[in-house]
Every structure is written in structure tokens, then in C-alpha cells.
N, C-alpha and C positions, 0 to 999 in steps of 0.2 A: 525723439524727434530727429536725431542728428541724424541714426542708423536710418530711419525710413526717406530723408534726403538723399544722404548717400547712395543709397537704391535706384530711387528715381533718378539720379545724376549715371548710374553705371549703366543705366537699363538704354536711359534716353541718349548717351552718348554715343555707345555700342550702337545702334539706329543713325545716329544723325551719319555716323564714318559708312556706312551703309549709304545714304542720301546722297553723301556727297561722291562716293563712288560713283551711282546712278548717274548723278548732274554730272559727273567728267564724262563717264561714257557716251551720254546723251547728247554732248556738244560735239562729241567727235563724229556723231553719224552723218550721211551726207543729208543733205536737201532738208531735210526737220532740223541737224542740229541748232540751228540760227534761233530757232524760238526755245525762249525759257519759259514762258508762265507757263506750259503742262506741267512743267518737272517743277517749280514754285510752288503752285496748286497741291500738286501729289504728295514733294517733300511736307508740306508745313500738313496737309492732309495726316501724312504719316504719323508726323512729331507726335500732334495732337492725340489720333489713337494711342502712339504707346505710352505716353503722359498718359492719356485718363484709362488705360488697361493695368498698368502698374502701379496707378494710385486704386485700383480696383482690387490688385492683388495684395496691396496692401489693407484693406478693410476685410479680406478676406481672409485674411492669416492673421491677424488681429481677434476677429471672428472665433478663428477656430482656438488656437493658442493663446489666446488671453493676453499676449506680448508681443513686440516686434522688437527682435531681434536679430542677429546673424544667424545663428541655429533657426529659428524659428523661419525666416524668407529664405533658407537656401531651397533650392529642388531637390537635394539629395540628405537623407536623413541617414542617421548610421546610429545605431542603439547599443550594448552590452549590455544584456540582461543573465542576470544569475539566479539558476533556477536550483533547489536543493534537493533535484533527485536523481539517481544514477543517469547515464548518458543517454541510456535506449528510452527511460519513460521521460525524459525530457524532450528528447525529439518528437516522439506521440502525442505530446501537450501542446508544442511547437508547430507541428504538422495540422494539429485541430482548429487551433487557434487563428491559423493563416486562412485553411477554407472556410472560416466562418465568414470570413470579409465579405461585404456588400461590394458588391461588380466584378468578385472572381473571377476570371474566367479560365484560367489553365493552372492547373500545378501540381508538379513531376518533383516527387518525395525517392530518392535515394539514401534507406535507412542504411548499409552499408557504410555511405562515406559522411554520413548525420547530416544531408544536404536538402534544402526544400529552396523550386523554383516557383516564381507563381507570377502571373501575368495580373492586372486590376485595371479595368476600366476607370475613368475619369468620368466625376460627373460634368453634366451639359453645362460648365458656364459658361460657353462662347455666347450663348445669346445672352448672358447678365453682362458679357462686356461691350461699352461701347463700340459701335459699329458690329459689332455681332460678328458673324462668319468675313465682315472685311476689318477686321482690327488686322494689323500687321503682325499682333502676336500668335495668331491663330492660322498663319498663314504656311509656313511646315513645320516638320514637325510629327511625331505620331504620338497621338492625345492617348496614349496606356502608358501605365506603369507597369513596372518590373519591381518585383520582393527576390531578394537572395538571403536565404539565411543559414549556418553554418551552427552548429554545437559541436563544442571543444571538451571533449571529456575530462572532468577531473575527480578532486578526490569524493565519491559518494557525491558529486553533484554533475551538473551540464551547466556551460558558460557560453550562451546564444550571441553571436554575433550576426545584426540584424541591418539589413541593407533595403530604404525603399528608394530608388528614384527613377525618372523619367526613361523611358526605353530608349529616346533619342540619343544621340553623342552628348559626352558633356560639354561640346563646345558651344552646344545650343543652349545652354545656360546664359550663356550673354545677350541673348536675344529673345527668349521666351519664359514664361513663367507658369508654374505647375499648380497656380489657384492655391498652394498650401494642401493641394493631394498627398502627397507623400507625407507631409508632416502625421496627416490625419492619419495614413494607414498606419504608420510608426508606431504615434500613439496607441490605435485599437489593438492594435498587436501585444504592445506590451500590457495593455489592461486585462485584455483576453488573456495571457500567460498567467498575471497576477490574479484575476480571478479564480482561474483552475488551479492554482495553485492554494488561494486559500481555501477552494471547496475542500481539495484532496486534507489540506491540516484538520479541516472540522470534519471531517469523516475519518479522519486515524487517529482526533482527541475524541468523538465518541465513541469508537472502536474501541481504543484504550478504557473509557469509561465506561462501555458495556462489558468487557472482558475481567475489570477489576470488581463490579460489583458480582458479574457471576463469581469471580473467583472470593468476595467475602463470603456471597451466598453457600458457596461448598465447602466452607471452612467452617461457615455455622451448623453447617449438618454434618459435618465429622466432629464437632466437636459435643452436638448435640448427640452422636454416637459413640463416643467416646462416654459420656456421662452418664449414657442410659445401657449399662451392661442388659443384655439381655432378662429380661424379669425371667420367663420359665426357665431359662438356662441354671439361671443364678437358684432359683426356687430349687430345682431339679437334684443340683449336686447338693443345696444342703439340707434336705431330704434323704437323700442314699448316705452325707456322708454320715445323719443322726441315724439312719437304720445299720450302717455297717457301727457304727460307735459301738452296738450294744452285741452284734455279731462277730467283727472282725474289726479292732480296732487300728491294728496295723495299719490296714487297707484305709482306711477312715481318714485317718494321722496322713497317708500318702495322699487321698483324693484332698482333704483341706492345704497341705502343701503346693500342690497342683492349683488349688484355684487361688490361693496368693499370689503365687506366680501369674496367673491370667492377671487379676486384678491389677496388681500391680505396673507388669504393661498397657489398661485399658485407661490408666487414669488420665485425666482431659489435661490436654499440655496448653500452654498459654498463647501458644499461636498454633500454626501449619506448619511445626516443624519438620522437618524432613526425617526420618526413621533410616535406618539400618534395614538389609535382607537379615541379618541375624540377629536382632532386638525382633523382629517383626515373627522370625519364626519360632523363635524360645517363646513368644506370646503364642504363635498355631498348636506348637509340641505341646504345652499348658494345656491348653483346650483340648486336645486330641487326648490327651493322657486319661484327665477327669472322663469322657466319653469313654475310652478304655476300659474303666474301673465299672461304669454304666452298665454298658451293653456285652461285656465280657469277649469272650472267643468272638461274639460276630463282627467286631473292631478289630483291622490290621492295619498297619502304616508304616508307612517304608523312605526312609526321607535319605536323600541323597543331593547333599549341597556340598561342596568343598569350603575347605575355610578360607580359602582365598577372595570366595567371592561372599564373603558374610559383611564386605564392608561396602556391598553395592547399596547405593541411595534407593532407597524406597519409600513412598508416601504412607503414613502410616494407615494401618485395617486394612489397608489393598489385597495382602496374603490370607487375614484372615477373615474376611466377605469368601475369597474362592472354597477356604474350606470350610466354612459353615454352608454355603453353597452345596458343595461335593457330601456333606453327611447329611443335611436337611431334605436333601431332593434327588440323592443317589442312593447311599446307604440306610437310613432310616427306616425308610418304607418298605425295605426290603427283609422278609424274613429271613433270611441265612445271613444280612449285613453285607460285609467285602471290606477292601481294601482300598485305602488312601494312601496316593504316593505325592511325595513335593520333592522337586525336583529342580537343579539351575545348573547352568553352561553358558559357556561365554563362547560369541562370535566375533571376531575382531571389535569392534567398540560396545556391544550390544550383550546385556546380561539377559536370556530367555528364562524363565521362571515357571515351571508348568505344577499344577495341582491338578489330579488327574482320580478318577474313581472309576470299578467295575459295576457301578449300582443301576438304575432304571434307566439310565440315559435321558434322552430328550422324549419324557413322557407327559402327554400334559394333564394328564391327573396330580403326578407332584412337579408340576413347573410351579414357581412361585413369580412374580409380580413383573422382575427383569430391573428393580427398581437397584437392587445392590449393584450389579453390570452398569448400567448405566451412569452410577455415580460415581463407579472406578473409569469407565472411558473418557469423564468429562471432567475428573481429578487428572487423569494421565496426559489431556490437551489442555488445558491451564498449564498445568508446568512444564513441559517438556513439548509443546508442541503436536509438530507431526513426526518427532523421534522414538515416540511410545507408543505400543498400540497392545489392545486386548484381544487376542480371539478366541473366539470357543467353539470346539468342535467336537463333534464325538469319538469317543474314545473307542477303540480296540477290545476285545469284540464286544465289551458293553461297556458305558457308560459313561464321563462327558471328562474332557480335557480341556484345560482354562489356563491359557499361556502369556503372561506378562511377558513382553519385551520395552525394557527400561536402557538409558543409556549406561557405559560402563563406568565413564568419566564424573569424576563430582566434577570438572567446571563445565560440565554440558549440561547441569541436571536441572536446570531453568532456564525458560526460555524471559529474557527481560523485555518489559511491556515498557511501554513510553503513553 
């Protein structure tokens, strides 16, 4: 009660030193000055408007702010809002936010210096106020608003400092009142911000919730690959290794050594641990070898890794999808066989990984499904992002090359999900 008096006393005063300017000057003119009741008439005229215009502008910013207060009746609003995303997409939420307003009409976005100007119409309550277009507060004055707003880059966020008031001077604050315009735009402004702000969290917590359940989904199928050794594979060798048993035991003795080995790396780990290049490829050699003993002379392999780089992270099966790949749908089908080469080199942070064969190439009587490719591209962007990628190409002068590129670094080799 006390704040909205006081209003009315600074508003009505500020007018009366006005009046009584008027009434000196009036007395000084010639031949008219001698009569007062025009300028009686006018002043108390006057009073009366800007009494029942500021007791107007009071129900009206009451209205809008639920309060009457000094913050809430000044004409000029000034906000800090802290937004929690780098400087550039804070400005863009910022810059959105502003042209959403109802009665825009101009505004000049200078993303360089993170500045946004904006012009905003007033709505019509000259005629809700007493005397309408002759109230005294409506008298000049230019009924738009001005938005200035500024973002202060900091750390991993933008910190909005937000300016609405009256285009006129501020001197004209002692004399006219902005209906609680500016309070209003203040507000939408800052709702508008908090609003995009909490769409963008609910769409980067289900981002995050769709990306975590694909990524248990793919852990359940490596691990449901992990558990299911291949049936004919597994059939295959202990078959050849019960016919060499009785032929060539030696050989026998070496193929069941060889698939302990396999085994032994194939066994289902208790989470999505991360593998080794050289845990991953004593499991490819395993397998390559038993084929060996198989298919005889028509199996070659040529494996050229350094042992520096045997302790690059690798997801596990990744190496050995490309070479069951490279024998199932290169080599196999082919009468004469050929050769498999695995192969890795480092490029400044980046281990390249290539399994490479001379067999059918990109034939599609032995293409198979695309279903193994795909489950290494979509293992490779779960953990690493877009720092890993697969390509496959054909190989020289026949048959297909399949190139891991992995990061070098173990503290790069997950990308951390929120």
C-alpha cells in the first residue's frame, strides 16, 4: 500500500511542478494573463487524469505481476538470465525467444558481438485510460518499446543480460507510465528462454536414453555372440580334428590346440569390455590357423601388426566379423582359395586396421546379409563417436578390403554419454 501511494504522490507531483509552471507562465502573458479559471479548470483537469491514469497503471501491473512493487512499476526492467549452453547457442535461443514476442516489430541480431536489438509495440491502453487520447500521460512520449540484450560468454555457458524499456528518455519516467509493458516483455522473455531451455534438456535426456538403451541393445548381441561360437564352425573342426585323430595325429593335437585358443578368447565377458588389437587378433590367428589345417594350400595369411600397436583398444569380435567376412564370402567359394592379409598402422592419433582378401569380391551370389558390417558401424558410433569409422572397399585386383580406423589414445576410446 505504502509503495503504490508513493507512486501516486511522485507521479502526481512531478505534473502538479508542471501546472504550476503553466499557471506562472500564463499570468505573464499579456491581455489573457489576468484570468485564472482557464488554467484552474485545466490544472485540476489535469491532476485528476494523471491521479486516475496512475491509479490505472497501477491495477495494471498488479494485473500483470501479481505485486506492486518498485521492480514491478518501474518502466525500465533489467533481467540476468543464465543460460547452460556455450555462448553461440545461447544467443540463437536468445535471438528466438525475442522474435517470438507479440507486437515485434524490428530486430537487428549481431551474432559477432552476441547483441540483439528489437523494437515492441505497446498495447492500445490509451483508450482503458481515463480520458483516452486526452489523458496527460498519453500526451508525448513514443508509445514503443526498446529490448537490448547482450550475452557474456563464460565457462561452457552464456550469461544474458536483458534490458526492456520505454524508447523515450528516461527523464520521461517522471511523467508517463508504460502500463507494466516492459515488465511483460521482461517476463515472456525470460519464460521464452526457460522454456527452450527445458525442451533442449528433455530432448538430450532422451537422446541420452535412446543412445543407452541402443548401446545395452548391442552389448546384448555381442554377447549373445560371444555365447553362440558358431555351430558349423565348431561342428567343422571337430570333425576334421576326429578324422586327422586317426590319420595324422600331430595335425589333430595342433587343430584342437588352435580351437582352445579360439574358445578361449570367444568366452562371453561380463560386460562390453573393451579388448585389445592383440588379444583380438591371437583370437583371428586361432581361427585362421584351424581353417589352415581345413582347407590346406588353398589358405594363405599374411599378418603384419607391429607390437607397438597390440595395445590399441579394440571392441571385441570387431577383427573377427572382418575375417570370417574375408573367408566366408571371399575365399570359401572360391576354388583355388587365396589369401588373407591383417594388417595395422598408425596416423598421428588414429590406429587403421585393414583385413583385406584376393577372393570374389563384391559378388552377390556370396554377399551375405551386411548384418555383421552393420553391427561393427553401430558398435564403432556408441563408443567412439564420430572418431571411428568402417569402410569397405574393394580390393586390388580382386577381392574386398575392410578398414577399422579406431582412436590411438585409451583416454579417447569412449565418447561419455550424459
Amino acid at each position: 500500500m505504502f509503495k503504490s501511494l508513493a507512486f501516486v504522490l511522485r507521479i502526481t507531483l512531478a505534473w502538479l511542478l508542471v501546472v504550476f509552471l503553466f499557471a506562472g507562465l500564463w499570468s505573464n502573458l499579456p491581455l489573457i494573463g489576468w484570468i485564472e479559471w482557464p488554467v484552474v479548470v485545466a490544472g485540476m483537469l489535469t491532476m485528476a487524469l494523471v491521479v486516475a491514469g496512475a491509479l490505472s497503471h497501477l491495477g495494471r501491473v498488479r494485473l500483470i505481476a501479481g505485486r506492486i512493487d518498485k521492480e514491478a512499476l518501474a518502466n525500465r526492467q533489467r533481467r540476468q538470465v543464465e543460460i547452460p549452453f556455450e555462448a553461440g547457442e545461447a544467443f540463437d535461443l536468445l535471438d528466438a525467444a525475442i522474435r517470438e514476442l507479440p507486437r515485434i516489430q524490428h530486430v537487428e541480431s549481431a551474432r559477432d558481438s552476441l547483441q540483439v536489438r528489437a523494437k515492441v509495440g505497446r498495447p492500445d491502453v490509451q483508450i482503458e485510460r481515463v480520458g483516452g487520447r486526452w489523458n496527460p500521460l498519453s500526451w508525448f512520449g513514443v508509445p514503443r518499446n526498446q529490448i537490448l540484450a547482450t550475452v557474456t560468454p563464460g565457462h561452457d555457458s552464456g550469461s544474458v543480460t536483458l534490458i526492456c524499456e520505454p524508447e523515450s528518455p528516461a527523464w520521461s519516467d517522471w511523467f508517463l507510465v508504460d502500463d507494466g509493458s516492459n515488465f511483460e516483455n521482461a517476463e515472456a522473455i525470460t519464460r521464452a528462454i526457460s522454456r527452450r531451455v527445458g525442451e533442449r534438456r528433455r530432448g538430450e535426456k532422451s537422446e541420452a536414453t535412446q543412445t543407452a538403451t541402443e548401446k545395452e541393445l548391442t552389448v546384448a548381441k555381442l554377447s549373445l555372440l560371444h555365447a553362440q561360437v558358431e555351430p558349423h564352425f565348431l561342428y567343422n573342426t571337430l570333425a576334421s580334428a576326429q578324422l586327422l585323430a586317426r590319420s595324422d595325429p600331430p595335425r589333430a593335437d595342433e587343430m584342437l590346440g588352435h580351437l582352445i585358443q579360439y574358445l578361449r578368447h570367444s568366452l562371453p565377458r561380463t560386460d562390453d569390455e573393451t579388448s585389445t588389437l592383440g588379444a583380438e587378433l591371437e583370437r583371428a590367428i586361432a581361427y585362421l590357423e584351424i581353417l589352415k589345417i581345413r582347407m590346406g594350400a588353398r589358405l594363405s595369411v599374411q599378418v603384419d601388426v607391429p607390437e607397438n600397436l597390440r595395445a590399441t583398444p579394440l571392441p571385441p569380435m570387431m577383427l573377427q566379423t572382418l575375417v570370417e567376412n574375408a573367408i566366408k564370402h571371399g575365399l570359401e567359394p572360391r576354388t583355388g582359395g587365396g589369401t588373407v592379409w591383417i594388417r595395422a598402422r598408425r596416423s598421428d592419433d588414429e590406429v587403421a586396421i585393414t583385413v583385406a582378401d584376393d577372393g570374389d569380391g563384391f559378388n552377390a551370389k556370396t554377399a551375405g546379409t551386411g548384418i555383421g558390417l552393420k553391427n561393427v558401424r553401430e558398435r564403432l558410433r556408441l563408443r567412439h563417436g564420430g572418431r571411428a569409422a568402417l569402410a569397405v572397399v574393394a580390393n586390388f585386383p580382386a577381392g574386398v578390403a575392410a578398414t577399422l580406423t579406431v582412436p590411438a589414445d585409451k583416454a579417447a576410446q569412449e565418447v561419455p554419454h550424459v
